[in-house]
FIKELO-232531 format. One record per residue (C-alpha): x, y, z; chain; residue number from 1; residue in three letters. Coordinates in nm, 3 decimals. Last residue first. Layout:
% FIKELO-232531
{rec {X Y Z} "A" NUM "ala"}
...
//
This chain:
% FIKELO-232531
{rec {-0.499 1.476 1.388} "A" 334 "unk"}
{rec {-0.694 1.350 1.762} "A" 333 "unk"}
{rec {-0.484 1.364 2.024} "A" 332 "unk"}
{rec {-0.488 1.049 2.300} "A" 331 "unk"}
{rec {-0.318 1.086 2.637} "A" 330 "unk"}
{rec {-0.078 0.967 2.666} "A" 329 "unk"}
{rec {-0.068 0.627 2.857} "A" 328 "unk"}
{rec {-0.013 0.582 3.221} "A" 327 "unk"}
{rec {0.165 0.293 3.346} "A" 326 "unk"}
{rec {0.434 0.520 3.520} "A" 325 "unk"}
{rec {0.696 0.299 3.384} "A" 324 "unk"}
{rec {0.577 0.377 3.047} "A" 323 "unk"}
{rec {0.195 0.257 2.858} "A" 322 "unk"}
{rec {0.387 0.205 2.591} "A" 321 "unk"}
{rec {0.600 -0.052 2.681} "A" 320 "unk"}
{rec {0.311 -0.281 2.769} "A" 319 "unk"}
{rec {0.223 -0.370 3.133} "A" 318 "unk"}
{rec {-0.134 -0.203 3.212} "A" 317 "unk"}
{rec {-0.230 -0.185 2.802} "A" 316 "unk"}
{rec {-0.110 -0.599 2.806} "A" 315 "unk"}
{rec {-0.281 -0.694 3.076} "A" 314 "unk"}
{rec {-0.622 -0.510 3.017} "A" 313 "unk"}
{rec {-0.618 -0.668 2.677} "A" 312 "unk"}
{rec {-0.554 -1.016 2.789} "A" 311 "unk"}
{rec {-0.835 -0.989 3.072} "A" 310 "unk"}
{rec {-1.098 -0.868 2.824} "A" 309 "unk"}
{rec {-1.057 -1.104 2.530} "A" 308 "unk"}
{rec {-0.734 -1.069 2.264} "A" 307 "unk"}
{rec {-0.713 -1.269 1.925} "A" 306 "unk"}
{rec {-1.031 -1.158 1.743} "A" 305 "unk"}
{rec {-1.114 -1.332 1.408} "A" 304 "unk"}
{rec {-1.222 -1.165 1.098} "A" 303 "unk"}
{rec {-1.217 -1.429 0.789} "A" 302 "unk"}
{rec {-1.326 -1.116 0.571} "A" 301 "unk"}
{rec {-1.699 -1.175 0.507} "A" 300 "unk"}
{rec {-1.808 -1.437 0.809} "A" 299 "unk"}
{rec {-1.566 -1.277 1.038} "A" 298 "unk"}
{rec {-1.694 -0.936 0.950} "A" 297 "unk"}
{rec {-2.062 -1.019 0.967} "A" 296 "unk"}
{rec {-1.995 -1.153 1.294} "A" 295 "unk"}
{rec {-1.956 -0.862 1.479} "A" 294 "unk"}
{rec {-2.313 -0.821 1.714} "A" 293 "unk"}
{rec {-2.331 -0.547 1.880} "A" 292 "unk"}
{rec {-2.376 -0.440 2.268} "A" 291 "unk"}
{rec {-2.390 -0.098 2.439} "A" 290 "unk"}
{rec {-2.650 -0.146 2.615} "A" 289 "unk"}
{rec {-2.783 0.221 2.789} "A" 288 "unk"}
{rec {-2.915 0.313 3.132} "A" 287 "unk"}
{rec {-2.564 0.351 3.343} "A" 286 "unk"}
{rec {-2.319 0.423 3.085} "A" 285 "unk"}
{rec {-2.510 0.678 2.894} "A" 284 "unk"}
{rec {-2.609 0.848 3.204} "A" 283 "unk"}
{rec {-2.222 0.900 3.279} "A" 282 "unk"}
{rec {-2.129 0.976 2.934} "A" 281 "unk"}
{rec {-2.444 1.266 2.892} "A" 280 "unk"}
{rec {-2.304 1.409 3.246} "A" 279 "unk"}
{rec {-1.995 1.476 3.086} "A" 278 "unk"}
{rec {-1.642 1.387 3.140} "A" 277 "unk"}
{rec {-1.324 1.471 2.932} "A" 276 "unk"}
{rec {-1.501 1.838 2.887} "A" 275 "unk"}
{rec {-1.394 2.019 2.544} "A" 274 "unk"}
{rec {-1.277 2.359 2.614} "A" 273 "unk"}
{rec {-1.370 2.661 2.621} "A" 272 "unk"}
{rec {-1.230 2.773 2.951} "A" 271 "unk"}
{rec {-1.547 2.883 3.127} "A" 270 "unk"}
{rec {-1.719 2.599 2.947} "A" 269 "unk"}
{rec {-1.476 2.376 2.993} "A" 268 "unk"}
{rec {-1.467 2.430 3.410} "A" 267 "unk"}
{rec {-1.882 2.437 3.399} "A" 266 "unk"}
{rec {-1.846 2.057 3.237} "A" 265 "unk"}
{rec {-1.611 2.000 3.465} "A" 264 "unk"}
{rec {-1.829 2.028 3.747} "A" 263 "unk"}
{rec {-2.142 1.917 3.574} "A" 262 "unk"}
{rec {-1.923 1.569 3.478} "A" 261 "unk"}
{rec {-1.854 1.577 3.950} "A" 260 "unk"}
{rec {-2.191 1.608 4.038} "A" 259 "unk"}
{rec {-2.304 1.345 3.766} "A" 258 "unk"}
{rec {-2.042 1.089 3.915} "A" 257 "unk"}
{rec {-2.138 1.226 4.322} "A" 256 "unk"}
{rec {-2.485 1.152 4.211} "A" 255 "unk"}
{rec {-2.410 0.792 4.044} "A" 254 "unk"}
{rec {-2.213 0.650 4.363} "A" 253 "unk"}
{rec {-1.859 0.626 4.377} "A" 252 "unk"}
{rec {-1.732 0.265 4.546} "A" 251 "unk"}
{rec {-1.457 0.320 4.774} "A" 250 "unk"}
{rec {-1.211 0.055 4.686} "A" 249 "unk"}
{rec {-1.055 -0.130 5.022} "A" 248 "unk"}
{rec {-0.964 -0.454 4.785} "A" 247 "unk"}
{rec {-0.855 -0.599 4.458} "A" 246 "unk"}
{rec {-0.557 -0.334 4.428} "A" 245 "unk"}
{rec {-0.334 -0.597 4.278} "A" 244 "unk"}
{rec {-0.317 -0.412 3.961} "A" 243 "unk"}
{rec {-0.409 -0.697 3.708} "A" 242 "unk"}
{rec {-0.748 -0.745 3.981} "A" 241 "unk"}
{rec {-0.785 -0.390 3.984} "A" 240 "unk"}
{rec {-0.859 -0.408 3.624} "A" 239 "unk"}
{rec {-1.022 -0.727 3.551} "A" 238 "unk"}
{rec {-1.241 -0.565 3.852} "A" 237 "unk"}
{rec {-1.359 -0.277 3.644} "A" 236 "unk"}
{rec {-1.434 -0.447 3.324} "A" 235 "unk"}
{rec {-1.657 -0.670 3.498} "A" 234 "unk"}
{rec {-1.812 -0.379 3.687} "A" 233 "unk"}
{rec {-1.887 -0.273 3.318} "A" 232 "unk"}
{rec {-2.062 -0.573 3.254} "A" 231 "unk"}
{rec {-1.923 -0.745 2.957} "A" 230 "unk"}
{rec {-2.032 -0.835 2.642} "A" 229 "unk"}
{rec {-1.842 -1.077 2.422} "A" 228 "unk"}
{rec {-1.756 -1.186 2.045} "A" 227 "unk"}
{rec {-1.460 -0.950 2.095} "A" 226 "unk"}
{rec {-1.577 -0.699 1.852} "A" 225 "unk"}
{rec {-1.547 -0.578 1.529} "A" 224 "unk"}
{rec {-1.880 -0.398 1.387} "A" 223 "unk"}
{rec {-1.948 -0.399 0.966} "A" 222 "unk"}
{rec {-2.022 -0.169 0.682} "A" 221 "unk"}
{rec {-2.003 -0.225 0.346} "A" 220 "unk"}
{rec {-1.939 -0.032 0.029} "A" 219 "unk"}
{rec {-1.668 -0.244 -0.046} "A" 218 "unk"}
{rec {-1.572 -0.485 0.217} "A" 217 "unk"}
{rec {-1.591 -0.810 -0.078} "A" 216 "unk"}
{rec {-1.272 -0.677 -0.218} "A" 215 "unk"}
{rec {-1.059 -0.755 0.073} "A" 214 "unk"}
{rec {-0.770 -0.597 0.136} "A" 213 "unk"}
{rec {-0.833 -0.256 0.331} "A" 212 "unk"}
{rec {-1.122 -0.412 0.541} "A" 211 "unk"}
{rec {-0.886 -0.684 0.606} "A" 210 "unk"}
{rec {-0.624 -0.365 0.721} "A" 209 "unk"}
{rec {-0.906 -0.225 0.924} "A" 208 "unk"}
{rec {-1.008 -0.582 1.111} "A" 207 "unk"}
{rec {-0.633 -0.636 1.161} "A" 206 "unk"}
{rec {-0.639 -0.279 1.329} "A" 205 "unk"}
{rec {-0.895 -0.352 1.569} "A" 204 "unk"}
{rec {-0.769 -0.673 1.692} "A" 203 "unk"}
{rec {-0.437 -0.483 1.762} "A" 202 "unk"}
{rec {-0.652 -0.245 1.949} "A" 201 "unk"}
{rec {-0.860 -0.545 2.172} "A" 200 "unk"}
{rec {-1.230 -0.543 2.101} "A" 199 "unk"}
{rec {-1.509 -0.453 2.380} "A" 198 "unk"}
{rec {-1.915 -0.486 2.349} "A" 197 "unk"}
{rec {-2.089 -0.327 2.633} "A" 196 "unk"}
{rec {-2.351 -0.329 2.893} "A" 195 "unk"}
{rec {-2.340 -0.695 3.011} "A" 194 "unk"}
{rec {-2.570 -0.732 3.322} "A" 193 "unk"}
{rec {-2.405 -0.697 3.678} "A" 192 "unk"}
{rec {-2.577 -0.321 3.711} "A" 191 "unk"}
{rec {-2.449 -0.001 3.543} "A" 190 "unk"}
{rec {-2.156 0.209 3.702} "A" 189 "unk"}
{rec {-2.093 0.296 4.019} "A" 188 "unk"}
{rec {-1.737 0.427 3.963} "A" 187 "unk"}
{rec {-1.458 0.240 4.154} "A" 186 "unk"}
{rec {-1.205 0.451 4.368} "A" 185 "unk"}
{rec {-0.896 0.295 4.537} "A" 184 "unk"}
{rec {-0.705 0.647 4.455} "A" 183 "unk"}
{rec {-0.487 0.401 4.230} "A" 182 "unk"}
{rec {-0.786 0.292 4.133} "A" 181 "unk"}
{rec {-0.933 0.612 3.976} "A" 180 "unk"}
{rec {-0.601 0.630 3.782} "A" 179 "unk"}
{rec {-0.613 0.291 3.655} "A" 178 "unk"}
{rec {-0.956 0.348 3.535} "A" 177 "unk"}
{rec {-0.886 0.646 3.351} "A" 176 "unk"}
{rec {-0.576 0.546 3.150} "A" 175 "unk"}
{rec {-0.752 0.218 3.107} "A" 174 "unk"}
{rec {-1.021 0.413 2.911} "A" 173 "unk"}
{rec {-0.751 0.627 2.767} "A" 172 "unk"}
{rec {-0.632 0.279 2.569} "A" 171 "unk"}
{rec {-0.270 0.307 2.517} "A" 170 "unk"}
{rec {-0.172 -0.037 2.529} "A" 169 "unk"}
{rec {-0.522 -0.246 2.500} "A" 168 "unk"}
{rec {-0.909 -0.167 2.464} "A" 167 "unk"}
{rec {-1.137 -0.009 2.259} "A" 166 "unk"}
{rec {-1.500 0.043 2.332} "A" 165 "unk"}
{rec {-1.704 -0.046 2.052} "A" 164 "unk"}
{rec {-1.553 -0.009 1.670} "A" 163 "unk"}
{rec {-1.767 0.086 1.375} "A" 162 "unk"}
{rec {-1.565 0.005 1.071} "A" 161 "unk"}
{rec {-1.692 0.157 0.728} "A" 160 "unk"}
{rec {-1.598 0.052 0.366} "A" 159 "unk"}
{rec {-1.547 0.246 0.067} "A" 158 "unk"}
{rec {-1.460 0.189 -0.293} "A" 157 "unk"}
{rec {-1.514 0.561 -0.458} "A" 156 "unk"}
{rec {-1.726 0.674 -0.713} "A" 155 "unk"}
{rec {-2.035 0.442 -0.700} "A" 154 "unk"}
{rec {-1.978 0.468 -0.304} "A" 153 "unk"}
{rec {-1.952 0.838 -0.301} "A" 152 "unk"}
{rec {-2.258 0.877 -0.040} "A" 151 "unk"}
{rec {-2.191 0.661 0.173} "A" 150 "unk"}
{rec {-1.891 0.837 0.313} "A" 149 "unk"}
{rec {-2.085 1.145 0.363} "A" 148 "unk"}
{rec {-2.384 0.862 0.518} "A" 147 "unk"}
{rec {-2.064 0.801 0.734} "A" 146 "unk"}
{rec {-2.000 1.120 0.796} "A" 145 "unk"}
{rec {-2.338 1.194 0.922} "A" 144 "unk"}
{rec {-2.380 0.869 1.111} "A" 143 "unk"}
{rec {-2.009 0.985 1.277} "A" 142 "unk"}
{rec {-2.208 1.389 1.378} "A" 141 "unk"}
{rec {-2.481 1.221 1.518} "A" 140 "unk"}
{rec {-2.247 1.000 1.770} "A" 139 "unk"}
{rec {-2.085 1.269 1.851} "A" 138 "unk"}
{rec {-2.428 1.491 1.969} "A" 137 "unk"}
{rec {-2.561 1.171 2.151} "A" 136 "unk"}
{rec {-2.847 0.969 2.115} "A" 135 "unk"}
{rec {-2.772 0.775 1.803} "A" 134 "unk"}
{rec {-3.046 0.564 1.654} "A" 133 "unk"}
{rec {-2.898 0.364 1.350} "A" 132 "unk"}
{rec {-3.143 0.109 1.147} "A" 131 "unk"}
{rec {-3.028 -0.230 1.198} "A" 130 "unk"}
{rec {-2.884 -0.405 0.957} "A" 129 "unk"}
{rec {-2.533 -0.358 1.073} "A" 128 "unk"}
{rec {-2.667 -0.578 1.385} "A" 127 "unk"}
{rec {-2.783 -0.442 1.722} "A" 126 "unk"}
{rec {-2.689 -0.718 2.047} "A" 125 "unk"}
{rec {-3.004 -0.725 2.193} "A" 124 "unk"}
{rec {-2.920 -0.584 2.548} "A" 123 "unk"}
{rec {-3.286 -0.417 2.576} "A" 122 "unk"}
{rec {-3.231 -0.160 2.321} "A" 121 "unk"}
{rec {-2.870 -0.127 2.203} "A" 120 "unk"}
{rec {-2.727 0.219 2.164} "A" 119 "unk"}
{rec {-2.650 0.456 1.874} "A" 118 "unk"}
{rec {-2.546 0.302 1.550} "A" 117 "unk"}
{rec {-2.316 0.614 1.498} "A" 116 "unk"}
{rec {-2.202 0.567 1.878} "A" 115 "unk"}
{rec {-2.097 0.266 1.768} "A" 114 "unk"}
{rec {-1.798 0.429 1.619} "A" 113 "unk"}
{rec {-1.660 0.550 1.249} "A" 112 "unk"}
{rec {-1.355 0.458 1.134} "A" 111 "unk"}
{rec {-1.328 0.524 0.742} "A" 110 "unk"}
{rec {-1.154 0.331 0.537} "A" 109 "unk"}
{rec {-1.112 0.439 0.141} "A" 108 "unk"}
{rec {-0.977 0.201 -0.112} "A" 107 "unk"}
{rec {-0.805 0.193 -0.446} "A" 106 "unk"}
{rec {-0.758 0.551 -0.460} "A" 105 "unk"}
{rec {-0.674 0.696 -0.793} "A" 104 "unk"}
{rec {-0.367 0.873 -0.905} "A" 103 "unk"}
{rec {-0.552 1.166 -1.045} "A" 102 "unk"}
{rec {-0.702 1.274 -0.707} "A" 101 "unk"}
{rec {-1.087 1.469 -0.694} "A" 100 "unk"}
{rec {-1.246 1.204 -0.538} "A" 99 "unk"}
{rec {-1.020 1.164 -0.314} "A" 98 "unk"}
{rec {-1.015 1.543 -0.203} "A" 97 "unk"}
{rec {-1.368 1.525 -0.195} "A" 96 "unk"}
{rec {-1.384 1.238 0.025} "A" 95 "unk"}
{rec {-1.109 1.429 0.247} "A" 94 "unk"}
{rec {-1.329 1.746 0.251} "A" 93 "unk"}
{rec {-1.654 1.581 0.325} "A" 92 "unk"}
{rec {-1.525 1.385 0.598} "A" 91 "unk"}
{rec {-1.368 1.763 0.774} "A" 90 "unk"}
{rec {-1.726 1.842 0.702} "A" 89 "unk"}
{rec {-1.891 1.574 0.935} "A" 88 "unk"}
{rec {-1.614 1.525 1.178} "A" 87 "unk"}
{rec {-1.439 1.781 1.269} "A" 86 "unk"}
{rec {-1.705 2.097 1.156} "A" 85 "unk"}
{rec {-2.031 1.902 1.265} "A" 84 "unk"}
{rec {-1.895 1.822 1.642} "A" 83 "unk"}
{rec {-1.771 2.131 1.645} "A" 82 "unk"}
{rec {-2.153 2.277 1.603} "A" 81 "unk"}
{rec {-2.270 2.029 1.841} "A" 80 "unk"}
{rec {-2.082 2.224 2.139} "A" 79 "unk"}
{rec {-1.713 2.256 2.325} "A" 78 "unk"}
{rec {-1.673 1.915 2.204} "A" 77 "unk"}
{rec {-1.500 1.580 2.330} "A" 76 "unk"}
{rec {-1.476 1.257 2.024} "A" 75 "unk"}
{rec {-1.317 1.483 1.806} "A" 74 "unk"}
{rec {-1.203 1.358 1.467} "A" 73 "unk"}
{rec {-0.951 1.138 1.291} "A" 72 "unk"}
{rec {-0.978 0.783 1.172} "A" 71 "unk"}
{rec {-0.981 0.817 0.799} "A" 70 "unk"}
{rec {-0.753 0.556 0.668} "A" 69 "unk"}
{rec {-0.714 0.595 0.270} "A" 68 "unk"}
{rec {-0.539 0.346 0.039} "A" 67 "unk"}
{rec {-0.401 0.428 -0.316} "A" 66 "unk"}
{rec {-0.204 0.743 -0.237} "A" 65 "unk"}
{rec {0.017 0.963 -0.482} "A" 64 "unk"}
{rec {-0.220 1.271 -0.427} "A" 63 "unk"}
{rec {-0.397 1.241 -0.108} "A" 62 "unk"}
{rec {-0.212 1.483 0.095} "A" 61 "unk"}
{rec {-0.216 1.730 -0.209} "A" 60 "unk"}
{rec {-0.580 1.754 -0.209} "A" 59 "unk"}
{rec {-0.618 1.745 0.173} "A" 58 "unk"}
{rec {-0.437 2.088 0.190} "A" 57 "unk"}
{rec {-0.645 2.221 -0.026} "A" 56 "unk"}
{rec {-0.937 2.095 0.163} "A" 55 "unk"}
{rec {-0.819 2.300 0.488} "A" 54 "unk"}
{rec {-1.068 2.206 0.719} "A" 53 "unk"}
{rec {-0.929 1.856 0.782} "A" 52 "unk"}
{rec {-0.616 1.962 0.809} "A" 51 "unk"}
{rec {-0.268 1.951 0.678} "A" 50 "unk"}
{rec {0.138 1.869 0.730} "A" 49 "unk"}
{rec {0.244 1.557 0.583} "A" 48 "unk"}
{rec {0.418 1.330 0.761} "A" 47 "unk"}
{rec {0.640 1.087 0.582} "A" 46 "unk"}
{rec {0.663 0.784 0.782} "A" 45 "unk"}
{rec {0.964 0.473 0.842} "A" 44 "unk"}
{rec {0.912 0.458 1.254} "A" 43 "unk"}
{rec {1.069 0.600 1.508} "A" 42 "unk"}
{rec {0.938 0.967 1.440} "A" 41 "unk"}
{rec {0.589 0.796 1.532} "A" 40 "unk"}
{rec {0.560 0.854 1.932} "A" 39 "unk"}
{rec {0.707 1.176 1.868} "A" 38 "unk"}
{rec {0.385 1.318 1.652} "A" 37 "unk"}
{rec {0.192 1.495 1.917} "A" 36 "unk"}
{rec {0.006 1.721 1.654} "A" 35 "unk"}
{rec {0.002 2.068 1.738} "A" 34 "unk"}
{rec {0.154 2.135 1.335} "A" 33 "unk"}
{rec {-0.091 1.930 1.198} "A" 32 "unk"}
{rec {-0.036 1.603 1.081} "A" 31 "unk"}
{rec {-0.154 1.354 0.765} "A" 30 "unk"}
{rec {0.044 1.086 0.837} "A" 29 "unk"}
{rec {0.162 0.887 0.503} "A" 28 "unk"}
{rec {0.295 0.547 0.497} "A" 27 "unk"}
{rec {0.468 0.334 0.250} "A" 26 "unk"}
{rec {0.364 -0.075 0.366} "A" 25 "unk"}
{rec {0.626 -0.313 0.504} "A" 24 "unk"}
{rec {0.425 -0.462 0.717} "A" 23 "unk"}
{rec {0.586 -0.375 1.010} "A" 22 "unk"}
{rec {0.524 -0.031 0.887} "A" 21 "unk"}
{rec {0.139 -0.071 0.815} "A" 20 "unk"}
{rec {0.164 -0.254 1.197} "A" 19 "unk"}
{rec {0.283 0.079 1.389} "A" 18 "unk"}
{rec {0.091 0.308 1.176} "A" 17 "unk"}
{rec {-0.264 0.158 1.279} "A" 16 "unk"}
{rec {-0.105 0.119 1.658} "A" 15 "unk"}
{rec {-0.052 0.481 1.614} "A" 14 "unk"}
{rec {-0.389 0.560 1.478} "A" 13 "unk"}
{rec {-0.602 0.361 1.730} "A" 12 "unk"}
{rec {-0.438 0.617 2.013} "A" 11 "unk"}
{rec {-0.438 0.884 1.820} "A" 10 "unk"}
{rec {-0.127 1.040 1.666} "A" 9 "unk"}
{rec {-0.240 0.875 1.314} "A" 8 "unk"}
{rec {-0.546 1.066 1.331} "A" 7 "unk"}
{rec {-0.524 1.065 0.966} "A" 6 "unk"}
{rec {-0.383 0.769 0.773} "A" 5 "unk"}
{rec {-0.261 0.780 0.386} "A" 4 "unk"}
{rec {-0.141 0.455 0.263} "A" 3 "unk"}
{rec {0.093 0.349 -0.033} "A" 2 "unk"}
{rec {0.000 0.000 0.000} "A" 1 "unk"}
//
């Protein structure tokens, strides 16, 4: 491949970058100048300085590229309006800018989320078939691009990947949790029924270079998962367990969680900025499922996950990347 990939600073994106280059692919990071880009200057890329709202810019970082992997975007917003600007019209641009490229791409990726699909009613895992609900201003703004996406499907051979929650080194969810239990504090969250599908961040990526390979993806779109659904208190205690930290946790009830989103949402407003925690996250966590089903990947592309819960927990706590501090960076969106 000669690939482009945006958001290749991200969390997802690096790993993305990391296994193009042991594959002996030619890789392109689209960058701006704010991007954290040391974790990459290791490895055999050109980076090429742009943005998503510059389309000019896009036009020349296409040019000379046969495979496209769109995973940037903001996930945290000020407002809806952002929301729209990164991720619906920054889309736009970079389908436009393919569409517009001499050299022809042979395949465009885009990483959407399950937020897109919006949540499962009842715990029935939802199915690709299904008709997409989101409830949330992101996940409005990723069915938008991905209708975008869509859209040029006669022009252009596309295929979207809705990940769940993502797991493994570098995962800010782990990021979170480890530092909440470190302070032996355990968010309330949910019941003991599964809540949410998981997949492991190298699984991730071999489901996005298939997608990349295989004919039969185009124009479709599919979910990667695990093949499970876990209860977030599940998720919780694979955590403290891999820490060693399996007791004297203060559990954090639901107020003091919505107290404590309002409080930083107020803190991002005054500095306009996007809040890590809002109340809409915590109430999404306790009364929505969060559960798909993947197998229309494995049947299609021969998907198959290598990495349940407790493997991916251990290797994001004790992998290299994570550092001696086992924290990971946090992630920053290209």
């Amino acid at each position: 491949m000669k690939a482009l990939v945006t958001g290749a600073s991200g969390f997802i994106g690096r790993r993305l970058v990391l296994e193009l280059a042991r594959r002996g692919h030619e890789i392109a990071c689209l960058v701006r100048p704010t991007s954290k880009t040391a974790p990459l200057r290791d490895l055999p890329v050109e980076f090429v300085l742009g943005d998503l709202g510059d389309a000019a810019s896009l036009v020349r970082a296409v040019e000379g590229r046969d495979h496209i992997f769109h995973l940037a975007g903001v996930i945290q917003a000020i407002d809806g309006p952002a929301f729209e600007t990164a991720n619906v019209q920054g889309t736009r641009n970079l389908i436009n800018a393919c569409l517009k490229s001499a050299y022809g791409v042979m395949r465009f990726v885009f990483v959407s989320s399950i937020a897109a699909a919006g949540p499962s009613p009842d715990g029935k895992a939802l199915t690709e078939d299904d008709e997409p609900s989101p409830v949330s201003a992101y996940g409005r703004s990723k069915l938008a691009a991905e209708l975008i996406v869509l859209a040029a499907k006669d022009k252009l051979p596309v295929t979207i990947v809705r990940p769940p929650n993502v797991l493994g080194p570098g995962s800010k969810e782990i990021e979170r949790t480890l530092g909440l239990l470190r302070k032996r504090l355990v968010p309330a969250l949910g019941d003991e029924q599964p809540r949410t599908s998981l997949v492991d961040v190298d699984d991730l990526v071999e489901a996005l270079l298939l997608a990349a390979e295989n004919p039969r993806s185009v124009g479709q779109t599919y979910f990667v998962t695990d093949g499970r659904a876990y209860a977030w208190a599940e998720i919780t205690a694979a955590v403290s367990e891999e820490l060693g930290i399996e007791r004297f946790t203060v559990t954090v009830p639901f107020a003091a969680q919505m107290l404590a989103a309002w409080l930083a949402e107020m803190a991002a407003r005054l500095g306009r900025k996007p809040p890590l925690l809002t109340r809409e996250i915590v109430r999404a966590a306790r009364d929505h499922f969060w559960i798909y089903d993947g197998s229309k990947i494995e049947r299609e592309l021969g998907f198959h996950h290598r990495y349940g819960l407790r493997e991916s927990i251990r290797r994001a706590v004790n992998e290299p990347q994570l550092g001696r501090r086992g924290r990971a960076r946090r992630e920053e969106e290209a």
